[in-house]
C-alpha positions, 0 to 999 in steps of 0.5 A, a space after each residue: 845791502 850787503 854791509 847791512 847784513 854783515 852787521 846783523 851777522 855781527 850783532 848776532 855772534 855777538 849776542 850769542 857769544 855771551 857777555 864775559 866773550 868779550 874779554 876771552 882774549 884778555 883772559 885766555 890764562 891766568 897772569 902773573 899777579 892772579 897766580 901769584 896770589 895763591 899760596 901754599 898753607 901748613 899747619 902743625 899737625 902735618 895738613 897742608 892747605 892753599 890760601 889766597 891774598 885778599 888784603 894786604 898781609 890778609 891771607 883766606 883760606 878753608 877753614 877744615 884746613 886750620 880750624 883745628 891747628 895750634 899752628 899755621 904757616 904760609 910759604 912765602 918766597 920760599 919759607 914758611 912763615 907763621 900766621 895767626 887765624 883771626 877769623 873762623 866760619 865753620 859753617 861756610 868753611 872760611 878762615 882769614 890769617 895775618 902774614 906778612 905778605 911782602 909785595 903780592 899783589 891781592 886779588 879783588 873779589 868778583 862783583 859778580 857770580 860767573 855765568 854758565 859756562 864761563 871759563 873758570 880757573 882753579 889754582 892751589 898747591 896739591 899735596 904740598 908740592 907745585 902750584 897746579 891751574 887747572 881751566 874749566 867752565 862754571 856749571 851751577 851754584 847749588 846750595 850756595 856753592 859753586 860747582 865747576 869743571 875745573 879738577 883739584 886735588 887734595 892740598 888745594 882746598 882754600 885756593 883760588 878760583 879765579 874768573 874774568 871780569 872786565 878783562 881782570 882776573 879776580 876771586 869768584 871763590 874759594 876752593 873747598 873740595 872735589 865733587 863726590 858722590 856716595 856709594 854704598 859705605 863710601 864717598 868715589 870721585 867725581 872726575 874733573 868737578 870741584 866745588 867752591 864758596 862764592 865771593 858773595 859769601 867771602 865778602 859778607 864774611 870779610 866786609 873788609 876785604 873790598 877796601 
């Protein structure tokens, strides 16, 4: 009777676990290839940018971030290399560049949006300097985006947000930008919340990027 009980005690910490527990030990921090896979953006107006790799030499990035700019570069290995903007959805804010992305390794877009409190991560490179993970939990998706409690600072817009699925790390979304409400004639900070575009919307913009 006693062996009967403790698997009804398992079953239930089980259930109340949640469905992406599961692999919480296989996805405690982001590995070397999801780190990897974000990159530092420039431009030749002086902005600076992160970018993920999708595809090989494919490298997606915010749109605000490039839309405007003669040119842009990626850092690779240490250089910044040129890239040419292909593709521009102002709308969602997306934008796809060609670089020659060597041997990194893309990330492979969500299947699936994460669940409400779900361990998060949010890598991009803030005020050009040093790559910069910061852990939070999913909160919502609101208007189409989603919204996390994972902190980012300015230069990381069109970094990665990284979840787990299946015990693999891969793209949830793309970084826009900080949350921040309005107060009187300016927008304050919202701390330790950032929001960003789905994979959803990524793959609908890249039908190719899954290939």
């Amino acid at each position: 009777m006693a062996s009967i009980n403790y698997f009804h005690w398992l079953l239930m910490i089980a259930a109340l676990a949640g469905p992406w527990s599961v692999f919480a030990m296989e996805c405690e921090w982001p590995d070397r290839n999801a780190l990897a896979s974000v990159l530092p953006v420039a431009t030749d107006d002086g902005s600076y940018a992160s970018g993920v790799v999708i595809a090989p030499n494919r490298v997606l990035t915010a749109a605000h971030a490039v839309g405007d700019a003669e040119h842009a570069f990626v850092r690779i290995d240490h250089d910044f290399i040129p890239a040419e903007v292909i593709s521009v959805d102002i709308d969602k804010d997306l934008a796809v560049m060609i670089v020659d992305t060597g041997d990194i390794n893309p990330i492979r877009l969500a299947p699936r949006e994460p669940y409400v409190n779900e361990p998060v991560w949010a890598i991009g490179f803030p005020h050009a300097l040093s790559r910069k993970t910061s852990a939070g939990n999913f909160q919502d998706k609101l208007d189409g985006a989603l919204h996390t409690s994972a902190s980012i600072d300015a230069g990381e817009s069109g970094g990665g947000l990284i979840s787990c699925y299946r015990g693999d790390f891969v793209l949830a979304g793309m970084l826009r930008g900080y949350g921040a409400y309005l107060q009187g004639d300016s927008y304050v900070r919202i701390e330790n919340h950032s929001v960003s575009v789905a994979a959803s919307d990524i793959q609908q913009f890249i039908p190719w990027s899954a290939q």
